[in-house]
N, C-alpha and C positions, 0 to 999 in steps of 0.2 A: 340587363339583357344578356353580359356575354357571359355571366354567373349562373342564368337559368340554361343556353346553351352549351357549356361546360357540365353542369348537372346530369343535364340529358344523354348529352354524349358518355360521362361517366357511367348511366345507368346501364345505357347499351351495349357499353362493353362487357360490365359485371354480367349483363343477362346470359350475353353470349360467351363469356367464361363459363357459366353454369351449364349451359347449354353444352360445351363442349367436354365439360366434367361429366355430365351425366351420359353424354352419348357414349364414354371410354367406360363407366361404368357400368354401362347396360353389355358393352362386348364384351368386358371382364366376365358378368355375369351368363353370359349365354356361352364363352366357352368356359365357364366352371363349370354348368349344365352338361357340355358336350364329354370337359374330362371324366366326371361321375360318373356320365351314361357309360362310357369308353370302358374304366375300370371295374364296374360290375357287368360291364357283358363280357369282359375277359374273364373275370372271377366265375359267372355263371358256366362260359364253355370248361372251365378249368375242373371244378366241381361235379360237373353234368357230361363228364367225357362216358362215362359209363353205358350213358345214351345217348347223347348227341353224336358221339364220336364214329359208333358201327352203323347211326342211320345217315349223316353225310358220307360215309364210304357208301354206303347201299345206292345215295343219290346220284355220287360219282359215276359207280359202275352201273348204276339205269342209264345216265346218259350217253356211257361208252355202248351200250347194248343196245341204243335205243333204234339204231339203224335195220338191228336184226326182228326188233320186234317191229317194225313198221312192214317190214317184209312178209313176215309171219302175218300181220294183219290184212296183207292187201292180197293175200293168198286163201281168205277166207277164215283163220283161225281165229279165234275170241280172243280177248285183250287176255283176259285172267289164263286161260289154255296156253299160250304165248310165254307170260310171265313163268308159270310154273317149270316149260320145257326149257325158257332163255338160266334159270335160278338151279334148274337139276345140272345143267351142261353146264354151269360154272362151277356149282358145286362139285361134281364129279372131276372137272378138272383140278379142283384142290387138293380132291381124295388123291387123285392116281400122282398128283404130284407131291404129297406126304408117303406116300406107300415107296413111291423109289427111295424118297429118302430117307427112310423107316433104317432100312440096312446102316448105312452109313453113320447117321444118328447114336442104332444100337453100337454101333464097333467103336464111336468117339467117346461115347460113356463107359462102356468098358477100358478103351485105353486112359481115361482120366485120371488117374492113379498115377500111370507111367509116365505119364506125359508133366503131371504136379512133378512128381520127381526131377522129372528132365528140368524143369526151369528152376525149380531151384538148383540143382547141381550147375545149370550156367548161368544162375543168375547171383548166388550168394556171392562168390569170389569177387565180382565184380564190387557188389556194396560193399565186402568188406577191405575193398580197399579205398572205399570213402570213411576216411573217419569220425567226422560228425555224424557219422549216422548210427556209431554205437553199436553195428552190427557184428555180436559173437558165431563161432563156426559152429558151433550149436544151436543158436537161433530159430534155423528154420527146423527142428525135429523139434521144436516144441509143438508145432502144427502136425500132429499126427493122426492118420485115421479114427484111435481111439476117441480122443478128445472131439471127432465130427459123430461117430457115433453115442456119442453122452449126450449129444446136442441134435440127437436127430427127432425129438419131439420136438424142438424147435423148428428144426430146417421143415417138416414134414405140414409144418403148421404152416410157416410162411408160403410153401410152394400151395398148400390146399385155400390159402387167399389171394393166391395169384391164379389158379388155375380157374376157379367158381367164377369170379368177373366173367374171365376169356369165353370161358362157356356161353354166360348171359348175354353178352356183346356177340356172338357168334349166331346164336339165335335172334337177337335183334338185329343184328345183320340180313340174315334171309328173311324174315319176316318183312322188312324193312324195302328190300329188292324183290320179293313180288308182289308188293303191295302198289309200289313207285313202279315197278312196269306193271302191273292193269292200268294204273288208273293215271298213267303218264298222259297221254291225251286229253284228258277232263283235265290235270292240273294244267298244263298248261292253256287249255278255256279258259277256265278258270282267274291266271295271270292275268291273259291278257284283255278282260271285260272287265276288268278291275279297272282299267283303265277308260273313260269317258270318249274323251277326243278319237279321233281317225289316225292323229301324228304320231298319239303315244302308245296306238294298239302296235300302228306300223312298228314303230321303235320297237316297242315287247314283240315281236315276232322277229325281226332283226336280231336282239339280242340271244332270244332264246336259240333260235339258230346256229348262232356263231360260235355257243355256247357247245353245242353240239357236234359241229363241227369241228373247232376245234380239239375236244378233249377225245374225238374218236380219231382224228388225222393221226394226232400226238402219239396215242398209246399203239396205236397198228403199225407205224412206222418206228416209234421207239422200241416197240416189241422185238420186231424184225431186229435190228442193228443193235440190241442189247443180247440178242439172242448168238448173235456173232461174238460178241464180248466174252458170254460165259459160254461158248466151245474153245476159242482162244483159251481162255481160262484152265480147260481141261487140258488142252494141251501141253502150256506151261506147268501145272501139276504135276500130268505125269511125265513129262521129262525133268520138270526139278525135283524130282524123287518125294515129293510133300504126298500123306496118306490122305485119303480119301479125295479122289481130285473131280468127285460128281460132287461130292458136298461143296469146293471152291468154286465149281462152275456155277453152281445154283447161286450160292451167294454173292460170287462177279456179278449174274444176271439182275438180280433182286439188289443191290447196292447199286447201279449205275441208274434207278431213278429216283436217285436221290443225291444230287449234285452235292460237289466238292465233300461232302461227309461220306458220301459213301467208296469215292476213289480213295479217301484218305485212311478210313477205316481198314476197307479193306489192304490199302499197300502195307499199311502198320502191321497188321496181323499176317500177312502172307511173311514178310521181314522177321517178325516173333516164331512162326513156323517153319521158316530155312533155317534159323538159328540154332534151334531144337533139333535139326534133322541132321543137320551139316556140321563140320568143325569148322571148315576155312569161313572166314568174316567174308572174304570179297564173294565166296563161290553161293555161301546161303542165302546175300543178298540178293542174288540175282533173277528169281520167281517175284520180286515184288518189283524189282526196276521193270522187267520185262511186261507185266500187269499193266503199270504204271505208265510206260510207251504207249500202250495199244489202248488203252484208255485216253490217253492224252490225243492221239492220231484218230483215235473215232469220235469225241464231242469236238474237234478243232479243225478235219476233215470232210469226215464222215456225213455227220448230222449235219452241221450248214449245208451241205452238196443236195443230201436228200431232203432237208427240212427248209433249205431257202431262208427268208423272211419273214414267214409267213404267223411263226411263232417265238416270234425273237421278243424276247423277257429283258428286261435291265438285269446283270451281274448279282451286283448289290440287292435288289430287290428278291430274287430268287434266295440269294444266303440267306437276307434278314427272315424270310417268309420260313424257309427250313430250321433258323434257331428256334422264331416264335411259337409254328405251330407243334415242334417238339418238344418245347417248355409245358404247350400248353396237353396235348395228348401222346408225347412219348415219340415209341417208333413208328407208331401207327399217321401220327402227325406229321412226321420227318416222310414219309410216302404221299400223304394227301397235300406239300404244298404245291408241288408242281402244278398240279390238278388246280388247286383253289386259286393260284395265282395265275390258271389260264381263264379261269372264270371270272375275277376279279377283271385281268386284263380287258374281256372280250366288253363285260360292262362300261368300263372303263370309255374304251372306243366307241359306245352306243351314246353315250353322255356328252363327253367329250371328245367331238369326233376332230379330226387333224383336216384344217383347209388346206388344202394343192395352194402351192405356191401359183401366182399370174402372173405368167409374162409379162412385159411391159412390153406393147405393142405402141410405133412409130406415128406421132399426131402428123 
């Protein structure tokens, strides 16, 4: 008798070992499922930026616009009538904001020449006084205009396969944004009927919302106080004696939404640009420190004061989002993570929403 209860209990254990083998097995199994899925939808966005990349910009900016064509619509105007006037008035702001910087532009490619010169002239000395680096005082005139014109069937080739994409992505960019404002309202129908339940329509109308809200608060108020940034900008320019100081303001403005890369970027290069201009070390530094203050004083000031809470992101989470999504589309990527990671965010909070702490009230 205590030979067949010894048995039984042996069997029971061994079931329930298997039992608990296979349960680790089956979640082995369902996130090796989830890494795959993971690694080819990265591979897919990675691949497929040529289109996916200009029509989630286009989705972006419908949602930043979406306020204005609601306006447009409750004032009698057609969805598609709307779209076209919201997509010309964006477009035209692109134009007239290429056109200013058309000049500035032509005068940087012209002085590129003088300008190669200048860094080698302050940059050779320096390495040749590192000696592993094998660097002769003749070195740099091996690189000579002539030798770029022998290779300018080259260079002409690489720039006519970077420019043909831009083009294609530029068009499916507009296409893409009046397409996404007509028929914004059917798509989000659309969303949220998708859903059965009354809970989960609520939730999708919640979401979509906040979605909205958010990335329109964000970029009207970042506008504004980035727009402060690159006049500063111009300022410091033209009193650190640096050429073209509309081209630095633009790209103060255009580099501050795009966290820690883009203050970094820009202080480096304003620092490469005093160097160039200036003799004194301490005096040509002084355009990038002064940047670098008023940058630091408006996202650590500024933006909390005017932005509150209300779009407060994890540190780390914003970095990691700016390497990834520029690994995955470039600089166009390094612009759209802010945007993707207020969308992700807002989901985020629809899902998993945060319960209010309770008091503990007195029995």
């Amino acid at each position: 008798m205590d030979d067949t209860v010894a048995r039984r209990i042996l069997r029971n254990e061994r079931s329930r070992t298997i039992r608990r083998r296979k349960t680790a097995l089956e979640l082995a199994q369902a996130w090796s499922v989830i890494g795959i899925f993971a690694i080819l939808f990265i591979a897919a966005l990675h691949y497929a930026a040529t289109i996916l990349m200009p029509v989630t910009l286009a989705v972006v900016v419908g949602l930043i616009l979406g306020l204005a064509a609601d306006r447009l619509n409750a004032i009698g105007i057609p969805p598609m009538v709307s779209a076209l006037l919201l997509s010309s008035a964006f477009a035209i702001l692109v134009i007239a904001i290429a056109n200013t910087l058309a000049d500035p532009l032509a005068q940087l490619t012209r002085d590129l020449p003088v300008i190669a010169e200048r860094v080698v002239d302050h940059v050779m000395p320096l390495l040749q006084r590192v000696r592993w680096l094998h660097v002769s005082p003749g070195g740099a005139g091996n690189v000579s205009m002539d030798k770029i014109i022998d290779n300018g069937g080259t260079i002409l080739s690489t720039v006519a396969m970077k420019v043909t994409p831009a083009i294609i992505q530029t068009l499916i960019f507009f296409a893409a944004l009046v397409l996404f404002l007509a028929g914004r309202q059917s798509i989000r129908k659309t969303l949220i009927i998708a859903f059965r339940d009354r809970a989960r329509r609520l939730a999708a109308i919640r979401t979509i919302h906040a979605i909205e809200t958010a990335l329109g608060f964000y970029f009207a108020t970042a506008s504004v106080i980035y727009a402060g940034v690159g006049l500063s900008m111009l300022v410091i320019a033209w009193a650190g004696g640096l050429q073209l100081p509309v081209l630095w303001a633009f790209f103060a403005f255009l580099s501050s939404f795009v966290p820690f890369l883009g203050v970094t970027t820009m202080t480096i290069a304003l620092a490469i640009a005093g160097m160039l201009t200036h003799d004194g070390f301490i005096f040509s530094l002084l355009p990038a420190a002064a940047f670098f203050v008023v940058h630091t004083l408006v996202e650590n000031l500024v933006t909390p004061a005017v932005m509150g809470r209300r779009l407060e992101i994890n540190a780390f989470a914003v970095f990691f989002a700016i390497l990834f999504w520029t690994w995955v589309w470039g600089a166009a990527g390094a612009m759209l993570a802010v945007p993707l990671s207020l969308i992700g965010m807002a989901i985020l909070q629809e899902l998993m929403p945060e319960t209010a702490p309770k008091p503990k009230l007195p029995d």
